[in-house]
N, C-alpha and C positions, 0 to 999 in steps of 0.2 A: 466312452471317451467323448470330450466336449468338439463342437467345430470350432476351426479356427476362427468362427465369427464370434462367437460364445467367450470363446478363450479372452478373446480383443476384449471385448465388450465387458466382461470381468474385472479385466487388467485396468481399462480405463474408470471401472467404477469405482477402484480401490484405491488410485492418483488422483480422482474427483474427489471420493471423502475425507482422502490424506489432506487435502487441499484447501477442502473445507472447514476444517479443523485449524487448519491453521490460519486462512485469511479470517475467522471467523476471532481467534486469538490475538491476532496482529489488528487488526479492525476494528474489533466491537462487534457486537449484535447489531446493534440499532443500524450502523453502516452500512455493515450486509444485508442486512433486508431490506432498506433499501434499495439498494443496490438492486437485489433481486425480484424486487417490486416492481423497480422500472425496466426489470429485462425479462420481464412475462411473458412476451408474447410470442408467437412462432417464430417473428425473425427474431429479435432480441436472444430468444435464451441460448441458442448456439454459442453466444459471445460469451455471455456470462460464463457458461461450460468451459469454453476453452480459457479463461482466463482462471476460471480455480482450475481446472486440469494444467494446463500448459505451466501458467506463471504459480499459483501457487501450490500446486502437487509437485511438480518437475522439478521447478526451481529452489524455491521458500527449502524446502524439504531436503536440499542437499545437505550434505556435511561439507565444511570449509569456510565458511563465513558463518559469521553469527547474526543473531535476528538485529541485531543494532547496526551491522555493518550493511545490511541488508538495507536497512529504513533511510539510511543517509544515505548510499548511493539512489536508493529511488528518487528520494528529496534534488540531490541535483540533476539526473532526468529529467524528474518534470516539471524544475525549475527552469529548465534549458527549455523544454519542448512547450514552456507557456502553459501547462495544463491547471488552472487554479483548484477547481473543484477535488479532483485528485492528488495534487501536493497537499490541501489541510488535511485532506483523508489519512496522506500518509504520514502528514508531521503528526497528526496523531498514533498512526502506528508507533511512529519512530519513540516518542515517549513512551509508551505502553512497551516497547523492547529496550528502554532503560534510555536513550538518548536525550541528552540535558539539553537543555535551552541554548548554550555556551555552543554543544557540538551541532546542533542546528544552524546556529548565527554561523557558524566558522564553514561551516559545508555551502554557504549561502552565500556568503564571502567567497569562498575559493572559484563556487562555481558562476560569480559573474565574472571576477578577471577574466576566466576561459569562455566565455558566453556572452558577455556586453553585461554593460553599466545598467540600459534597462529591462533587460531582463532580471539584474540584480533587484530591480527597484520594486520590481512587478513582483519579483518571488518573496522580498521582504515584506510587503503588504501583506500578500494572502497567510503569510507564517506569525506575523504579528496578529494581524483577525484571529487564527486559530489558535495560536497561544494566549490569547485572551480569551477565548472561550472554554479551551481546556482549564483556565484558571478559574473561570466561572462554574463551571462543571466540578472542580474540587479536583482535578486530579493534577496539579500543578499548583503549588505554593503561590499566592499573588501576590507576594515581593519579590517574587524570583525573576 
């Protein structure tokens, strides 16, 4: 019989690779590694860990929302919380989980009435840059 450290430490590897499967799905490679490039080092990689453990094993991984409903609520998070580098990340996602251009604008829309004008202003920049790079990249129509 395993200890209950063993047990843990199992359990937690199995939410980590559920996790990683999927931010790796939602994200892109190139993202994640990234990602995980710059979270190498002994402080760093706890965080990384706990965010494919915590946010994308635990969460992503539920049943009850779908991966598109998923990508727009982040989109207005981190449109609210000012995070740039992490909203293109995830307006990428949100494409990649089927999210149109239309439900991006409208999530971006809804969430500055409830957040401010400039925060609207600020989140449409950074999703304009990324949706034109996703256009450049080919995975977005560039008349769309």
């Amino acid at each position: 019989m395993s200890s209950p450290n063993n047990a843990l430490e199992l359990a937690r590897s199995e939410i980590y690779d559920a996790g990683m499967v999927v931010r790796r799905q939602v994200m892109g490679e190139e993202y994640v590694d990234n990602q995980l490039k710059q979270g190498v080092s002994e402080f760093m990689r706890p965080m990384q860990e706990l965010a494919t453990e915590a946010g994308w094993g635990l969460i992503w991984t539920r049943p009850g929302l779908e991966r598109k409903q998923r990508s727009l609520i982040n989109i207005a998070l981190l449109a609210y919380q000012a995070k740039p580098a992490e909203l293109a990340g995830h307006i990428r996602g949100a494409i990649v989980n089927g999210a149109t251009e239309v439900e991006i604008r409208e999530t971006l829309l809804h969430t500055s009435m409830y957040c401010g004008i400039p925060t609207g202003m600020e989140s449409f920049r950074v999703a304009d840059a990324a949706l034109k790079k996703l256009k450049e990249e080919g995975l977005l129509p560039k008349d769309s």
